[in-house]
N, C-alpha and C positions, 0 to 999 in steps of 0.2 A: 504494500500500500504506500503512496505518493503522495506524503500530505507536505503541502506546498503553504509558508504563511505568506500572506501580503502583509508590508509593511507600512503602516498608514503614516504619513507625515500630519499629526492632530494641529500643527501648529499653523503650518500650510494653509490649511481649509479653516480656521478661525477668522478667519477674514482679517487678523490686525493688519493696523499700516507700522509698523519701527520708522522713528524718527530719531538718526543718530547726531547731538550735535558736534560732536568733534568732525564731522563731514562739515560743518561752516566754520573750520578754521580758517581765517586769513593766511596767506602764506608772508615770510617775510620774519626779517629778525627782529626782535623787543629789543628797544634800550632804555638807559633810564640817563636823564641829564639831571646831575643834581648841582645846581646852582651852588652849591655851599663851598665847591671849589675856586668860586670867582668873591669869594668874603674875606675884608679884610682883615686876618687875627680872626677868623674865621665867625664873625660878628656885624658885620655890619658890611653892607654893600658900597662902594666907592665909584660913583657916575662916571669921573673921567675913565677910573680903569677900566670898571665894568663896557664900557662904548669903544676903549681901544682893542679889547679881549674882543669885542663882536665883530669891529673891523677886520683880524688879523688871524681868527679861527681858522682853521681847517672845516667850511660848514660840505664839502663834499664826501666826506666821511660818511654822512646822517643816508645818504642818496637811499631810496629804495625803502629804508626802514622805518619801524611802527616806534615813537619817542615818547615817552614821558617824562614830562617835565617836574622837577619836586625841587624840595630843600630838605635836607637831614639834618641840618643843621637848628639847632635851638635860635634864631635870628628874626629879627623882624628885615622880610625881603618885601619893597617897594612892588605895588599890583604891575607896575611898567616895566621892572624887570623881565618875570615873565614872559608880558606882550611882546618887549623887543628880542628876546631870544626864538619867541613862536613866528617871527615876522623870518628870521632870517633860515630857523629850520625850513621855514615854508616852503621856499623851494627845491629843495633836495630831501624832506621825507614824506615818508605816503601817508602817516600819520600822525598828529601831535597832541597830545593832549595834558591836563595840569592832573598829574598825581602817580601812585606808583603803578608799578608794573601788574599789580594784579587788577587797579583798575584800568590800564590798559588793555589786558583781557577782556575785561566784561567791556569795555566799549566796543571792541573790535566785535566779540561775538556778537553784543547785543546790534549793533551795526546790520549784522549778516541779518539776525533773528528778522527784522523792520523791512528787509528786503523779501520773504518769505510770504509768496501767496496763501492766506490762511482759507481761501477760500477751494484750494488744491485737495484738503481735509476734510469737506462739507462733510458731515454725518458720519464720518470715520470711526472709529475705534484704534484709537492711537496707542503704542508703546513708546514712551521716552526711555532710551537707551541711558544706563547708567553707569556703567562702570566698560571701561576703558582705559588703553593705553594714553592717548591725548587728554589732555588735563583741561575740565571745563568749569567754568567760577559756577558756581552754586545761583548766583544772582539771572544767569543767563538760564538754567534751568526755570525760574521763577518767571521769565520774560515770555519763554515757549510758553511755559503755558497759558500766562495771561493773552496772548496771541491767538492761541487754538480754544479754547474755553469757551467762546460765544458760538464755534463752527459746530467741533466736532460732539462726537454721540457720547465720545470715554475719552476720559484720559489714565494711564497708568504709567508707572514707571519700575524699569528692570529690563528683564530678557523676555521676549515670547512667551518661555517656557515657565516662567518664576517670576511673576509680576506685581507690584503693588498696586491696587484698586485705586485711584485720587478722586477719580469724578465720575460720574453718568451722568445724563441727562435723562431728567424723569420727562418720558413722552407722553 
């Protein structure tokens, strides 16, 4: 006797959609400018040096890449500092923003999230992918789904197979 199993893919035929965010990574390398390097006695900002420092940088270094801008330093640094250094990365990075690197992440992600047809999802049954090799801020999880949350039917998060319930829509 030939007893033959089929093997049923149960995940397959669920109908989810997987939405993985680390697929909306930006590409492109993170830096962080920290102004604290251009402070006098590491304290206080000095105009003429600070204007001949922006004159005489190296700003094609920055070319291509995602920057944030910050101070580490315990200092009161003038709001124009800043603006003058964001004027001159302008053009040679892709992106510039005031704070650290991990809020450069959530803005790059959350960027991608804003560009994302939510209505791609109508009535879905969605899985938010959660663990992965690409490292994604928690904040941008929170964005997905404020995004998908009017569309779709569910939302969950995990694997297909092992998933946490977050939402239905009572129909």
């Amino acid at each position: 006797m030939d007893i033959q199993e089929n093997i049923v893919n149960k995940v397959a035929q669920s109908g989810l959609v997987s939405v993985d965010l680390a697929e909306l990574k930006p590409a492109g390398e993170r830096l962080v400018y920290d102004i604290k390097d251009n402070l006098f006695h590491g304290l206080i900002l000095k105009e003429k040096d600070f204007r001949e420092f922006i004159k005489t940088h190296n700003w094609e270094q920055y070319t291509g890449k995602h920057i944030a801008i910050t101070c580490s330093a315990d200092a009161i640094v003038p709001t124009w500092a800043y603006m003058l250094l964001a004027t001159k990365l302008a053009d040679y990075a892709s992106t510039i923003i005031y704070g650290s690197l991990e809020d450069l992440e959530i803005y790059l992600f959350n960027r991608e999230i804003e560009k994302l047809d939510a209505q791609q999802y109508k009535d879905q049954r969605i899985v938010v992918k959660g663990c992965g090799d690409i490292y994604v801020p928690t904040a941008s999880f929170v964005a997905l789904t404020s995004k998908l949350f009017p569309v779709v039917k569910s939302i969950m998060y995990g694997e297909p197979c092992s998933t946490v319930p977050l939402y239905k829509r009572k129909d």
